[in-house]
VOPAGU-2260 file (C-alpha; in pm, 1 decimal, decimal comma):
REM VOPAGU-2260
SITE   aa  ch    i         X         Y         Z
SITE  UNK   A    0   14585,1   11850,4   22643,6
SITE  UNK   A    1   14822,2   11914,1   22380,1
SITE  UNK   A    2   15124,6   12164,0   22415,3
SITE  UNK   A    3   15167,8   12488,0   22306,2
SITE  UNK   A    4   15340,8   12530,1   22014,3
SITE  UNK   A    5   15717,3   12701,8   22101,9
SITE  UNK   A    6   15797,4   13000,7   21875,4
SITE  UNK   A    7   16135,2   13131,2   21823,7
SITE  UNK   A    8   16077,4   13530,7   21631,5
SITE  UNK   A    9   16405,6   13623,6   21444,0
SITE  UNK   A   10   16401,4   13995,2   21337,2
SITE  UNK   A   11   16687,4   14271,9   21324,0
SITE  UNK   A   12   16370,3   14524,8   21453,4
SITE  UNK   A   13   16322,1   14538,1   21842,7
SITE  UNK   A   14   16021,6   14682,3   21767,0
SITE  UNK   A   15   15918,8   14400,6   21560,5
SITE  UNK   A   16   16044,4   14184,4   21797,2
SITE  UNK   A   17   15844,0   14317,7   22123,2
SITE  UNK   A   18   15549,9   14356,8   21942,2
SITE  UNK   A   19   15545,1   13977,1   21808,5
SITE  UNK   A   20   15626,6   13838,9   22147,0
SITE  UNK   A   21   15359,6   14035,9   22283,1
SITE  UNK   A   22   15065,6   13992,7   22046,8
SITE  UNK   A   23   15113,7   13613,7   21936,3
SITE  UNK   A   24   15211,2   13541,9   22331,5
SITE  UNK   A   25   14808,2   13620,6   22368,0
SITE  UNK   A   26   14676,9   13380,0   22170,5
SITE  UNK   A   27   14577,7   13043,3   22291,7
SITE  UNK   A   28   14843,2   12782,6   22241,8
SITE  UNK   A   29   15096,2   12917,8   22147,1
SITE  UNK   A   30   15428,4   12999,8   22365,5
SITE  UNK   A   31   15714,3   13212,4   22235,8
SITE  UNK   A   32   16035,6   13080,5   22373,2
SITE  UNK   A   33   16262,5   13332,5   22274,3
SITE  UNK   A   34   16358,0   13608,2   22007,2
SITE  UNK   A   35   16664,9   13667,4   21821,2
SITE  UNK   A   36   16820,5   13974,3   21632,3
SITE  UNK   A   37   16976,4   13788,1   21410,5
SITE  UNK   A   38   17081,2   13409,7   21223,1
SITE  UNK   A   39   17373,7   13410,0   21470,8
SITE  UNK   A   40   17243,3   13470,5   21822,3
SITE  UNK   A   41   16886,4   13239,0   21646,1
SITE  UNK   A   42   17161,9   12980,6   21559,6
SITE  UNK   A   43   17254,0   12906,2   21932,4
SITE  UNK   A   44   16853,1   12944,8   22033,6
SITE  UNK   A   45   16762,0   12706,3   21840,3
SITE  UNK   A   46   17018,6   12484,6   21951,3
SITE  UNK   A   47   16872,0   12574,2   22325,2
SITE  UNK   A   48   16514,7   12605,4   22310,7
SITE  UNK   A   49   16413,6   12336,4   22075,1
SITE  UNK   A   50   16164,4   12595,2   21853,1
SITE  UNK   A   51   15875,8   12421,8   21707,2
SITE  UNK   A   52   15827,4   12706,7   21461,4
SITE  UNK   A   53   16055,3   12984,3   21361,2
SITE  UNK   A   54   15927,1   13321,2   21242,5
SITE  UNK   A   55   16214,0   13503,6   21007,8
SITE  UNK   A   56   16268,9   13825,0   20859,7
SITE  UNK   A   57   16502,0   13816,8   20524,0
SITE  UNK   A   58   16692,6   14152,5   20536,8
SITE  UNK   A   59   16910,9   14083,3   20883,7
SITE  UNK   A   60   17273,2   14194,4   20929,4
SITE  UNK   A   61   17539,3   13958,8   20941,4
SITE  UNK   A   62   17356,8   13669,6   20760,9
SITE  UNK   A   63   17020,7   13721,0   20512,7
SITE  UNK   A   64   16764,4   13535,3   20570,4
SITE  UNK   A   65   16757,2   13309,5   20247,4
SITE  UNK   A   66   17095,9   13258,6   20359,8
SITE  UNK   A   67   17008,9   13074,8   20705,2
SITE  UNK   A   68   16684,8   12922,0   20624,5
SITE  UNK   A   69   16897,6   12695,0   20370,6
SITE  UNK   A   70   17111,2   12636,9   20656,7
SITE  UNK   A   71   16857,3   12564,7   20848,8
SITE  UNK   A   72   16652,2   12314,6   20660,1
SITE  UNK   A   73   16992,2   12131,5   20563,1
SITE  UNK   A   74   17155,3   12120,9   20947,0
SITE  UNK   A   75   16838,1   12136,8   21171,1
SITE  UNK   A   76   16487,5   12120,2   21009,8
SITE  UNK   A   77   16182,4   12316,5   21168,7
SITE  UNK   A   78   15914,0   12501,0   21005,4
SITE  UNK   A   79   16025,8   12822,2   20890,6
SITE  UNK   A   80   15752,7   13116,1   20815,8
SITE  UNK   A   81   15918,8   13452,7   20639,3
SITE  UNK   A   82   15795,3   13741,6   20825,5
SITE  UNK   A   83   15901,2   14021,9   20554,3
SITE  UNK   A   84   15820,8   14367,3   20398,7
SITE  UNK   A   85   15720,0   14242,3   20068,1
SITE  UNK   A   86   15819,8   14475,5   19781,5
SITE  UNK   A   87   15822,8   14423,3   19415,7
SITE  UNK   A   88   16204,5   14415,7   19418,6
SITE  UNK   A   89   16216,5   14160,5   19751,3
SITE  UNK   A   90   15910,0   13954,2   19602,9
SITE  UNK   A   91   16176,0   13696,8   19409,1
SITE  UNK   A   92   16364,0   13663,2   19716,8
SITE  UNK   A   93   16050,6   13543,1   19913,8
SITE  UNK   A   94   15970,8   13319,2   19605,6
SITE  UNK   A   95   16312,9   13170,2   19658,5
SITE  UNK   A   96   16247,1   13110,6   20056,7
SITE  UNK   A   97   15938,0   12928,5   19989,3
SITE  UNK   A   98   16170,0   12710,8   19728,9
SITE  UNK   A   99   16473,1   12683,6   20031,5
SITE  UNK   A  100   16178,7   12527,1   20251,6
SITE  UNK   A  101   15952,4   12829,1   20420,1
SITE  UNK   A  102   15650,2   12686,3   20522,3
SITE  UNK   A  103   15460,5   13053,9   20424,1
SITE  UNK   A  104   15534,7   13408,3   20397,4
SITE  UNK   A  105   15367,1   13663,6   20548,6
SITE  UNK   A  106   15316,9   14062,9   20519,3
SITE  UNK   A  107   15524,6   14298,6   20817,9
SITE  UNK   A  108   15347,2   14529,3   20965,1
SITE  UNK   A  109   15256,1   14842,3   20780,5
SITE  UNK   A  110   14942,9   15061,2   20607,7
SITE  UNK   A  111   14758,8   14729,4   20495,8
SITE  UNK   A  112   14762,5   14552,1   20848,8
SITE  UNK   A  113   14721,8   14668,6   21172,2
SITE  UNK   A  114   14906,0   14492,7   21428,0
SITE  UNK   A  115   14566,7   14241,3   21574,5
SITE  UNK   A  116   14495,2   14127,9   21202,6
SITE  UNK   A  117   14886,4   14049,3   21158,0
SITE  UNK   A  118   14876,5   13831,0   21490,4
SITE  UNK   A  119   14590,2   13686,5   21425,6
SITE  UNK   A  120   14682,3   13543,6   21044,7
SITE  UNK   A  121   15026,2   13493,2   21178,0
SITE  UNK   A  122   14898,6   13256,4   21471,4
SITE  UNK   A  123   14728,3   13075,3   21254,6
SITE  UNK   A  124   14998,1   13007,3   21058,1
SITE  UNK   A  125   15190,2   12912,9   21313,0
SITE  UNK   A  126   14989,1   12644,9   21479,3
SITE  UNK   A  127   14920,8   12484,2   21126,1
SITE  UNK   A  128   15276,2   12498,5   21078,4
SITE  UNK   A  129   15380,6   12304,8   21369,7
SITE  UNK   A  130   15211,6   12029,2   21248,1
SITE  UNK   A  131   15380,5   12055,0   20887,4
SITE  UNK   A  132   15574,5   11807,3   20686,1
SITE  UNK   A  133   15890,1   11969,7   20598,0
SITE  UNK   A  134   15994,0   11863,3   20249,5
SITE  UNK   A  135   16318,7   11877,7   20065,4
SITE  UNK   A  136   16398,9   12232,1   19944,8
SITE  UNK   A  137   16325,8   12220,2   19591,3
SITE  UNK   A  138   16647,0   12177,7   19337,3
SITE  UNK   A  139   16757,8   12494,6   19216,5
SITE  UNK   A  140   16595,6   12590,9   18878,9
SITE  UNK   A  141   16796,4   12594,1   18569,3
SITE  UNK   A  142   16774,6   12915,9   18377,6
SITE  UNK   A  143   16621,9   12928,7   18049,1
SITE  UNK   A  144   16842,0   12850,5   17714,7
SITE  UNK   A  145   16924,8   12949,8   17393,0
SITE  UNK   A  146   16633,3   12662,2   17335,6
SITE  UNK   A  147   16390,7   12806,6   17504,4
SITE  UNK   A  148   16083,9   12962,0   17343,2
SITE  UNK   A  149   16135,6   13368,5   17318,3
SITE  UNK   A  150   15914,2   13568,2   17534,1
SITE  UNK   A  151   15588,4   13667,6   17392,9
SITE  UNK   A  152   15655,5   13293,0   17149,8
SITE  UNK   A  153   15435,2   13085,3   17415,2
SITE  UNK   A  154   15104,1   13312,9   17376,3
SITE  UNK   A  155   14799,8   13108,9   17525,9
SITE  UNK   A  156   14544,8   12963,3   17218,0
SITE  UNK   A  157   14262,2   13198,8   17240,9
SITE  UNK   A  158   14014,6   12911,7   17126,5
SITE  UNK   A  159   13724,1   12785,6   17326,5
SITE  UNK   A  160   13770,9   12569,4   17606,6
SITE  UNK   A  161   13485,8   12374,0   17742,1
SITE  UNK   A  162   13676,3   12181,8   18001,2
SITE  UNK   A  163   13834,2   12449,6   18366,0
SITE  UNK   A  164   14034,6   12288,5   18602,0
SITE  UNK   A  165   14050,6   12478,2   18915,9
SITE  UNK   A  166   14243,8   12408,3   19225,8
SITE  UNK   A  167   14339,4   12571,0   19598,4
SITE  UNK   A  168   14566,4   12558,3   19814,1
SITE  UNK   A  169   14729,3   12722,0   20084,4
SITE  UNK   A  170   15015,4   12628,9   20307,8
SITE  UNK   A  171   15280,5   12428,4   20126,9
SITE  UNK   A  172   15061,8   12497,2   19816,8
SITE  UNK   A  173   15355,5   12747,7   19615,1
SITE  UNK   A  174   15546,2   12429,2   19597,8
SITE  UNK   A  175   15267,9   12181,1   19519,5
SITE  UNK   A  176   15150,4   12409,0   19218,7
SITE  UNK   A  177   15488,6   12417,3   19137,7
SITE  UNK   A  178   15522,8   12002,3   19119,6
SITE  UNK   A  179   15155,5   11994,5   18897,7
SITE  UNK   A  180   15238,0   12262,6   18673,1
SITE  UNK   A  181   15556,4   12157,8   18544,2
SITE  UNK   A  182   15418,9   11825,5   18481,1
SITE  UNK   A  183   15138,9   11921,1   18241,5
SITE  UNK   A  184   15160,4   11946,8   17862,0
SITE  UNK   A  185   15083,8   12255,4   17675,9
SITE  UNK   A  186   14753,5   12168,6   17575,9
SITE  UNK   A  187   14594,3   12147,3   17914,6
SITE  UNK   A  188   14249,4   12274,2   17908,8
SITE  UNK   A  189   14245,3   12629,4   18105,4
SITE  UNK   A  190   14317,7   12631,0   18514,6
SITE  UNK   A  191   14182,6   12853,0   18737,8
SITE  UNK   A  192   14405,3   12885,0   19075,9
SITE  UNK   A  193   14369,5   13013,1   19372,0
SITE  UNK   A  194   14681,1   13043,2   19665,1
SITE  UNK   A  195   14654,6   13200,8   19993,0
SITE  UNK   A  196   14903,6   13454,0   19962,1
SITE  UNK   A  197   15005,1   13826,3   20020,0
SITE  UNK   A  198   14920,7   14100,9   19793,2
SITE  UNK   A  199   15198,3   14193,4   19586,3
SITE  UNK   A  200   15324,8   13806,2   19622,3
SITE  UNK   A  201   15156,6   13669,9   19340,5
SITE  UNK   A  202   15259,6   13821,5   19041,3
SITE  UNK   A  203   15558,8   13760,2   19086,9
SITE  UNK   A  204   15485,8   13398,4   19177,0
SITE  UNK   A  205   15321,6   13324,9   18858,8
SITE  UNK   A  206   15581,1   13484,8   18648,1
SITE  UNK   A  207   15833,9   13214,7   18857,2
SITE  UNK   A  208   15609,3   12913,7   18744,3
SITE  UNK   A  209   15579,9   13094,9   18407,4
SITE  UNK   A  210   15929,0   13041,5   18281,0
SITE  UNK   A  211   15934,9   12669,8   18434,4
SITE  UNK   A  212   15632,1   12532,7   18324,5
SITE  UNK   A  213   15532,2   12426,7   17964,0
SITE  UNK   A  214   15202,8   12640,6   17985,9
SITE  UNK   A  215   15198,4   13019,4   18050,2
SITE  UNK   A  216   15096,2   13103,6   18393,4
SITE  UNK   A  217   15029,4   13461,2   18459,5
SITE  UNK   A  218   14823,1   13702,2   18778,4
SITE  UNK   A  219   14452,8   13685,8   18643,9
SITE  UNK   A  220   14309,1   14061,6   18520,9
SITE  UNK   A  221   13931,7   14123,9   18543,9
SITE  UNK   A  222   13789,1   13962,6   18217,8
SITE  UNK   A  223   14081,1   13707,1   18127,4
SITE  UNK   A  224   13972,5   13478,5   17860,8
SITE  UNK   A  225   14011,8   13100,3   18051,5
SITE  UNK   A  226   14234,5   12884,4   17761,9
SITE  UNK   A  227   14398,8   12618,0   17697,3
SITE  UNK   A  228   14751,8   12622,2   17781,9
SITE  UNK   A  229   14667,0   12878,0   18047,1
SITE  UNK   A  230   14700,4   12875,7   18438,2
SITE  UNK   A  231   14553,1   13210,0   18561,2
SITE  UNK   A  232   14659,2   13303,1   18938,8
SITE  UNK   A  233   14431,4   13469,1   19182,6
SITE  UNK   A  234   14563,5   13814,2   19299,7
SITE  UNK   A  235   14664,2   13853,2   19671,6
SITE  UNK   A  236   14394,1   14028,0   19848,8
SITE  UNK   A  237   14119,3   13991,3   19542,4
SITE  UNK   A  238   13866,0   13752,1   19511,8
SITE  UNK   A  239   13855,4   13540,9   19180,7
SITE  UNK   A  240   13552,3   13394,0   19036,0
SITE  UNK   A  241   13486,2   13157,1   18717,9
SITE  UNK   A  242   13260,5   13316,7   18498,1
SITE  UNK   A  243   13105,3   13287,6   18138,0
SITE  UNK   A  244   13043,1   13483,4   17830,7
SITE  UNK   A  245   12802,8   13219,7   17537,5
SITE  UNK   A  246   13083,1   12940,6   17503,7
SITE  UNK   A  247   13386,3   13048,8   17660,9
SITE  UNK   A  248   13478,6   13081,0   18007,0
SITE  UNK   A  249   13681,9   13402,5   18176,9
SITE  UNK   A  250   13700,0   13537,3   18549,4
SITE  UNK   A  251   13605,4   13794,0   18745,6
SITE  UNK   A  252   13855,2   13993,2   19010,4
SITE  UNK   A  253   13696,3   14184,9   19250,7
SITE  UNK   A  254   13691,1   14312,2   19566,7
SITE  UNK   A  255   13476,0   14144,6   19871,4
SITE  UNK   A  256   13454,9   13990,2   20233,3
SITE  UNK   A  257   13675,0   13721,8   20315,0
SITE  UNK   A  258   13510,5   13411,8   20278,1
SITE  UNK   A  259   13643,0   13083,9   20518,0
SITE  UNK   A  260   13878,5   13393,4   20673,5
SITE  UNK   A  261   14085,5   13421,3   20343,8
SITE  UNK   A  262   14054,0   13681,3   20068,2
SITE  UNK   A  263   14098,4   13555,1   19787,3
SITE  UNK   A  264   13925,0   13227,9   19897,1
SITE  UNK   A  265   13918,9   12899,3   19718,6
SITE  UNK   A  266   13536,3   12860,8   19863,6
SITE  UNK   A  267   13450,3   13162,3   19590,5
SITE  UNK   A  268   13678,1   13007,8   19315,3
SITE  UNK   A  269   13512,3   12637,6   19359,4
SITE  UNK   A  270   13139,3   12787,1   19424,6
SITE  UNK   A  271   13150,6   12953,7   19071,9
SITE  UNK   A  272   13304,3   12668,9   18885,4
SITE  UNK   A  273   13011,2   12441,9   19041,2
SITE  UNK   A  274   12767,0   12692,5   18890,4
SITE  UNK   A  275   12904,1   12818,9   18548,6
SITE  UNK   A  276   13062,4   12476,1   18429,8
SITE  UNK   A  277   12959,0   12228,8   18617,1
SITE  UNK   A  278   13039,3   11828,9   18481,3
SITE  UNK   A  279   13302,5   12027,3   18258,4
SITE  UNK   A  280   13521,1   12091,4   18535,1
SITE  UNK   A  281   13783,2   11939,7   18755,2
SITE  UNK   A  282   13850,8   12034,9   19137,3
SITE  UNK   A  283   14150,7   11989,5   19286,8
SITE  UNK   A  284   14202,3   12088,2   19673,1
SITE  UNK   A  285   14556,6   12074,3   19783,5
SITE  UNK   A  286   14749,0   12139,2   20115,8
SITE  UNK   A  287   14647,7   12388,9   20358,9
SITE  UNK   A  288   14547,0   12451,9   20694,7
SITE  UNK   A  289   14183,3   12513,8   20765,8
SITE  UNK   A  290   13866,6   12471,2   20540,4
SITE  UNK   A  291   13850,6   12709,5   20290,9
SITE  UNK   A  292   13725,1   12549,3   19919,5
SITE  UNK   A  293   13580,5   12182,8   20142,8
SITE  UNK   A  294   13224,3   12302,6   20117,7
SITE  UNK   A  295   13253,6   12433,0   19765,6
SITE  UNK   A  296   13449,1   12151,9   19617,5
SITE  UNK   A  297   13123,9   11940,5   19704,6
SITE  UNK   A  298   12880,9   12165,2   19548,9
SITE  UNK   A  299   13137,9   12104,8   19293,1
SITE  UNK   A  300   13090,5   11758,9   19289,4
SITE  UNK   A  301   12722,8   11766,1   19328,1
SITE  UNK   A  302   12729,2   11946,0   19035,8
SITE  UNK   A  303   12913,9   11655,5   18786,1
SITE  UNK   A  304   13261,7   11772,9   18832,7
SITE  UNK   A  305   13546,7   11552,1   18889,2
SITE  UNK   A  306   13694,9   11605,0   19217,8
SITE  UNK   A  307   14055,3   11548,1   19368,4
SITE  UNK   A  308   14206,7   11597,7   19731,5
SITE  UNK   A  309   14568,1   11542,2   19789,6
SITE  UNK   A  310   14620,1   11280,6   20016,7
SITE  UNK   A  311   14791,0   11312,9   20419,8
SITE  UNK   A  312   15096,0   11161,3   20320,1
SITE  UNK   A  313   15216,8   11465,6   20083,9
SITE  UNK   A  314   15068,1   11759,2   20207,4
SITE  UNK   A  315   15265,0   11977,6   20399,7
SITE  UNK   A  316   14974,2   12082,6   20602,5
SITE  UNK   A  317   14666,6   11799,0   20587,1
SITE  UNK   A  318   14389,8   12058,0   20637,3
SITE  UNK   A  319   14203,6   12180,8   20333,4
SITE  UNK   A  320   14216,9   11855,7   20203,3
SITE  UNK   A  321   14153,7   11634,3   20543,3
SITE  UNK   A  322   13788,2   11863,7   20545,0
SITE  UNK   A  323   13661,6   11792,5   20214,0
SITE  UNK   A  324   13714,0   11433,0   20241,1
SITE  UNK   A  325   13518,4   11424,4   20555,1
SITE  UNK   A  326   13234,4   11598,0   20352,0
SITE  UNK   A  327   13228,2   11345,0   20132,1
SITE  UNK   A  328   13331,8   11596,6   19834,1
SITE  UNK   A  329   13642,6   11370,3   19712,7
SITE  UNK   A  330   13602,6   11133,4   19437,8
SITE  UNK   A  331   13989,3   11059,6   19463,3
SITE  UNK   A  332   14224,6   11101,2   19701,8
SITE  UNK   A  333   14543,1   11128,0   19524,4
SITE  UNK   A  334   14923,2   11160,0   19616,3
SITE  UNK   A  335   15117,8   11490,0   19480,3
SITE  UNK   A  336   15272,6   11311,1   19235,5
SITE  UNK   A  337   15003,3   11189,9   19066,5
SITE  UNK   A  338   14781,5   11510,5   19058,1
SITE  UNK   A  339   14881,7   11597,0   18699,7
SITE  UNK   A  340   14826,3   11222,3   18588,6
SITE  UNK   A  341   14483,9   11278,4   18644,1
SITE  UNK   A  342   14468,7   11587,8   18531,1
SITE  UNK   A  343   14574,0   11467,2   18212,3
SITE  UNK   A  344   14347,8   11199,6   18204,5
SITE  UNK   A  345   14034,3   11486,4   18278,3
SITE  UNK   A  346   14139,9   11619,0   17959,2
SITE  UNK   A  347   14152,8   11362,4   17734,3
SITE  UNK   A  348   13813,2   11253,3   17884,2
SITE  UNK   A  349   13937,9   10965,1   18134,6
SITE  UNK   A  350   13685,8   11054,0   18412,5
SITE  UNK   A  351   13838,5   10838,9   18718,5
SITE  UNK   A  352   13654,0   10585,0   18937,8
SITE  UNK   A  353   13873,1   10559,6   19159,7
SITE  UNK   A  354   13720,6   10508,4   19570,6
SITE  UNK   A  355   13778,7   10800,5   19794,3
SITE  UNK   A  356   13963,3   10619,5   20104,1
SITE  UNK   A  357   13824,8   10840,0   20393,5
């Protein structure tokens, strides 16, 4: 039988604290070993009690949170999930945790959750986390030059596109987009994305990968034209479908059920690519715990679409990915690295053969 996963909860609240421990403490395997007010008195706890995951607030007397999460992944790595209030203002320092190392980064407690739905996403997280490849925080970004194109200078081509690319992810996935995106060439034909994340968390998200990638990357708006030299991002809490209008392809944000327990859900991003463009399209499924987008990415595939998975070996969490190669809806199984390879070669009409290994 395996072991429970060991939890360590770091938060300046009591409140937050006691009600943590008691809710996650509930669920089935998982153990919380200890709790911490803040990075000094979690310092010497984790020394102690040998966490397997640590849950972490950002705003903490004495030391931030950014702060000892660096420290953390440089002295003594374990996976690290950001338990935070997630503002506007605070969402660029929660981008810059999941670039230090955070596995994920989750909503406090407040109007939108109650305290069951926060325990149960949060356990979830937790046990996929324990089983996560930590990778090196990324470098820190350099900001933009004199040399780099004015804002409003890199507006999207509003042409038809009659290829989509559309990818998922979830855990580990802020950093995998990250990695594909800044890889591709401005003339990529349109992407579709969708991330497991927090309302709130995602505009701010694309307007990080926005001034580091090549293409614009922006939070998709009910109706956005898809084009080339476009990534649109899925709003937290929003569903995002592919859609199409005579020749051109745009999406649809609405409201809905969460499908494969996520909202938005890659299922409903891959099911409508399968039905409104078909062989034109590309699927990529990257890291994440769970199933969401496995089923879908074979309807995609079914449906003449080229199909990727990101292999065990570089996903931070081998979940997503692990599923739809058991379904058989993988043509390739692909390291990170070479995602953007072939989606390069997708748009210049290089349709791999390459065996799925599963």
């Amino acid at each position: 039988m395996a072991s429970d996963v060991r939890v360590l909860i770091v938060d300046d609240s009591s409140i937050v604290r006691r009600m943590l421990s008691d809710e996650l403490s509930k669920q089935r395997g998982i153990t919380v070993v200890g709790t911490a007010p803040d990075p000094f008195v979690a310092r010497d706890k984790i020394l102690t009690l040998h966490p397997d995951v640590i849950t972490l607030d950002i705003e903490m007397p004495r030391m931030d949170g950014l702060t000892f999460l660096r420290r953390v992944m440089k002295h003594h790595p374990v996976p690290v999930i950001i338990v935070s209030s997630l503002t506007a203002k605070g969402c660029e320092t929660a981008m810059a945790c999941m670039e230090a190392g955070a596995v994920d980064v989750l909503c406090k407690p407040g109007e939108a959750y109650s305290v069951g739905d926060l325990a149960a996403q949060l356990g979830d997280i937790i046990r996929g986390a324990a089983g996560a490849r930590l990778r090196p925080p990324a470098a820190q970004s350099p900001s933009l030059t004199a040399s780099s194109p004015p804002a409003g200078a890199r507006r999207s081509m509003i042409q038809t596109t009659h290829k989509v690319i559309a990818m998922g992810s979830s855990t580990g996935g802020t950093e995998a987009l990250r990695e594909i995106l800044t890889s591709l060439p401005k003339q990529t034909p349109g992407i579709v994305m969708t991330q497991h994340m927090p309302e709130g968390f995602t505009a701010s998200f694309a307007q990080r990968l926005d001034s580091l990638c090549e293409i614009d990357v922006r939070e998709a708006r009910d109706g956005d034209w898809v084009s080339p030299g476009l990534a649109l991002l899925a709003p937290g809490n929003k569903h995002m479908r592919l859609s199409r209008d005579g020749a051109r392809y745009l999406v649809r944000v609405c409201d809905g059920p969460r499908v494969c327990r996520h909202r938005p859900s890659v299922e409903v991003l891959f099911e409508s690519t399968a039905q409104y463009a078909g062989a034109n399209a590309m699927g990529i499924i990257l890291t994440g715990m769970g199933d969401d987008g496995a089923s879908a990415l074979l309807s995609m595939r079914r449906a003449g679409a080229v199909t990727v998975a990101q292999d065990e070996a570089s996903c931070v969490v081998f979940g997503m990915p692990r599923e739809a190669i058991a379904r058989g809806a993988a043509m390739v199984v692909s390291p990170l690295r070479e995602v953007s390879r072939h989606i390069v070669d997708f748009a210049n009409g290089v349709r791999s053969t390459t065996a799925c290994s599963a």
